[in-house]
N, C-alpha and C positions, 0 to 999 in steps of 0.2 A: 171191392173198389169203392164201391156206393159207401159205406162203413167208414172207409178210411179218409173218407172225404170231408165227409160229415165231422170227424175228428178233427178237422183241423179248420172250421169255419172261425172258433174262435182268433183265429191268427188276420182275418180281414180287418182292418181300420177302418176309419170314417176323415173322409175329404170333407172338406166345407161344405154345411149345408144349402142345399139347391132350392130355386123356387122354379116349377117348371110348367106351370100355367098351359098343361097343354089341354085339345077338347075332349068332350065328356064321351066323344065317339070312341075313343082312346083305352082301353080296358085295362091298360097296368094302374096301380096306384102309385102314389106319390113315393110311398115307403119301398114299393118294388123299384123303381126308375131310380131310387136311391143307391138303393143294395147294388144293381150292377152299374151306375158310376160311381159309386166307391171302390168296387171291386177294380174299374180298371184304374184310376187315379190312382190307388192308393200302389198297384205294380208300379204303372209307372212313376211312382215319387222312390220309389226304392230300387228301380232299376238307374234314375238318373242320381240317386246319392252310392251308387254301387254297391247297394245290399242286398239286392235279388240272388236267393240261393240257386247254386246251380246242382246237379248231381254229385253227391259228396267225389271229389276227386278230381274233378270238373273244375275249371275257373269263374270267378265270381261274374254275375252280369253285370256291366256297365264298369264305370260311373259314365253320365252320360249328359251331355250339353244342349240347350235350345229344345228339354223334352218339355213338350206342352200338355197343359191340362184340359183334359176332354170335360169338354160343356154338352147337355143333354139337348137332342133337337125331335123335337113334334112329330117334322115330318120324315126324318129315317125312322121314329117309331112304327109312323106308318105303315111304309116297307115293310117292315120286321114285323107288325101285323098280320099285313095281306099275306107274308111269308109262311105264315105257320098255320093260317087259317084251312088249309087242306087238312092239317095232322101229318105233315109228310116234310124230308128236308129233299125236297127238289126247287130245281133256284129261284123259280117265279121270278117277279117284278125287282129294279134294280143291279143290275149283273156290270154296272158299270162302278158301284161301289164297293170296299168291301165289306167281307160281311163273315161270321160265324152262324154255326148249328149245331143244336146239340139235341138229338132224340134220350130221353132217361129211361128206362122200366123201372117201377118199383112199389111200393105201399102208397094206395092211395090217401093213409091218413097224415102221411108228410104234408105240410103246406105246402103252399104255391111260392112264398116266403123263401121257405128252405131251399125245395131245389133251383129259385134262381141263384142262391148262392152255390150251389153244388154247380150248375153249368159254369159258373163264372171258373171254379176252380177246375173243370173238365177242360176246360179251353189250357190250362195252362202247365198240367200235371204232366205232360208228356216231357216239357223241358227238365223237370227234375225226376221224372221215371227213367230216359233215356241218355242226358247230359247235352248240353249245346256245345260244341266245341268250337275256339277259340278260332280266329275270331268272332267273340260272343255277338257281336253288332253283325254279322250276317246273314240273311236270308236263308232259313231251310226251310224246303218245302212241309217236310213231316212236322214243323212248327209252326205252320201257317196261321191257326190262332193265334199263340202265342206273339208272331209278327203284327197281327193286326190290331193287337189290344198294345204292344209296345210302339207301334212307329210313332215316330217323336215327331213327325208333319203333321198328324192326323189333330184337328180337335176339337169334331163333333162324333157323337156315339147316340144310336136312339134302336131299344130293344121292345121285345114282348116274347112276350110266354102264350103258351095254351096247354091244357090240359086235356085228353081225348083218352076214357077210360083209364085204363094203366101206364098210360105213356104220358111224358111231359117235354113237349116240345120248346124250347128258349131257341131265338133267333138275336144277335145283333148285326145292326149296318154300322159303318164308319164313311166319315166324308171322303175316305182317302183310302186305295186298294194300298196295301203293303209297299210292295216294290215297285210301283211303276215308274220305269224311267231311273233307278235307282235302285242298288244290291243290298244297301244300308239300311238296317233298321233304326237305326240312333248313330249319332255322331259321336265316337267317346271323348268325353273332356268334362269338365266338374260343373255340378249341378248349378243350376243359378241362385246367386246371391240375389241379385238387383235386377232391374226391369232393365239395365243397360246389357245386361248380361242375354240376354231374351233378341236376337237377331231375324231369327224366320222370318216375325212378322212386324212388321211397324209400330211402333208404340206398345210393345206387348211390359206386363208387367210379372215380379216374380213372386211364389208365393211359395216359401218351403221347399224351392229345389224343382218347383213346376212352374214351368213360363204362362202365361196366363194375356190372352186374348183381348183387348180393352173393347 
């Protein structure tokens, strides 16, 4: 699995570079805080232009309307700090937001680099190992990552990593749990052109099919 993973990191892009000014207390670096909000922007710009593959046989995911682009925040990285600072995914601090985990085992001479991209793709390789079925904009539990790096409300994201021995612990928080109040992950309808196209939130603008926060 870890192998297959790896294989396919060349496949992530790169969203608009970030400046994320957060404090020195803060232990990712700038290039890590990159990697995984790349990772989810770049889902969600291809879940809302309807190119998210689905398990061969399966229906495509999306296309998808008002998906907004996740901005990095300080202090969900916090969170997702004090989260992993055990060495353990038990829920600690923040249970009101949501949030991913992911424990790794493997070679400790992998970067720190690498396996947050490998978390990034473990959050979402159950959709194309096991197939989402139609309606793809639906809540399933056993996709709950998956849900949470897609819902098209959400758009703050703030993670970390730790390393402890052979294990390599990645936690993210999201401003916004999945489903709450609502079964929908995304609303399907065609990706945004224009900042008029962009309804959620007030004056938001568009950038490439992601609604975008002013």
């Amino acid at each position: 699995m870890l192998i297959a993973l790896i294989g396919t990191l060349a496949l992530l892009g790169h969203f608009a570079k970030a400046e994320f000014s957060c404090s020195s207390d803060l232990t990712l670096t700038d290039g890590q805080r990159r990697l995984f909000l790349d990772g989810h922007n770049d889902l969600r710009r291809n879940v809302a232009h309807g190119r998210y593959e689905n398990r061969e046989g399966y229906p495509v995911i999306g296309p998808a309307k008002n998906m907004y682009a996740l901005s990095w925040d300080c202090e969900l990285e916090r969170k997702a700090q004090q989260s992993v600072a055990s060495c353990s995914l038990e829920q600690g601090p923040g249970g009101e937001d949501g949030r991913n985990m992911m424990a790794l085992s493997g070679s400790p001479s992998l970067s720190d680099d690498l396996y947050t991209q490998i978390a990034v793709l473990n959050w979402v390789s159950p959709v194309k190992f096991f197939g989402k079925n139609d309606p793809t904009n639906e809540y399933e539990e056993r996709f709950c990552p998956f849900a949470n790096m897609a819902n098209a409300d959400t758009t703050k994201v703030g993670c970390s990593i730790k390393r402890c021995g052979r294990d390599f612990f990645a936690t993210c928080f999201y401003d916004k749990c999945h489903t709450v109040g609502n079964p929908l992950i995304f609303e399907k309808g065609d990706a945004c052109r224009t900042g008029d196209d962009c309804t959620t939130f007030p004056d938001s603008d568009c950038d490439n099919g992601l609604c975008i926060v002013r």
